[in-house]
N, C-alpha and C positions, 0 to 999 in steps of 0.2 A: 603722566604725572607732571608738577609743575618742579619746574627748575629752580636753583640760585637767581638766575637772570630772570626770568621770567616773575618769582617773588618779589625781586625789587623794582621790577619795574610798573608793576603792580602796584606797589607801595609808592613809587614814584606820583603814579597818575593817582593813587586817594590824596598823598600831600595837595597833590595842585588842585583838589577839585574843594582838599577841606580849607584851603584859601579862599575858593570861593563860597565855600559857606556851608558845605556838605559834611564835614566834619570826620569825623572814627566811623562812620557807616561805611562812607566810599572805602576806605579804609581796608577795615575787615571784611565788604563784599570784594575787592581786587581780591584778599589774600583768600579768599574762597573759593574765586576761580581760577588760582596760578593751584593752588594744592589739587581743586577737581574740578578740571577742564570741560 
């Protein structure tokens, strides 16, 4: 199961990816794979 750290850092790499243009998809796909690995 995913962790604190592992959720944000997840959350981290959607921000930088929704700078470059990818948006709340990268987003919520990280936060789908820190909760199921």
């Amino acid at each position: 199961m995913g962790s604190l750290t592992e959720i944000m850092m997840a959350a981290i790499a959607g921000l930088g990816s929704a700078v470059e243009g990818d948006g709340l998809l990268a987003v919520f796909l990280g936060s789908v794979e820190a909760f199921f690995p």
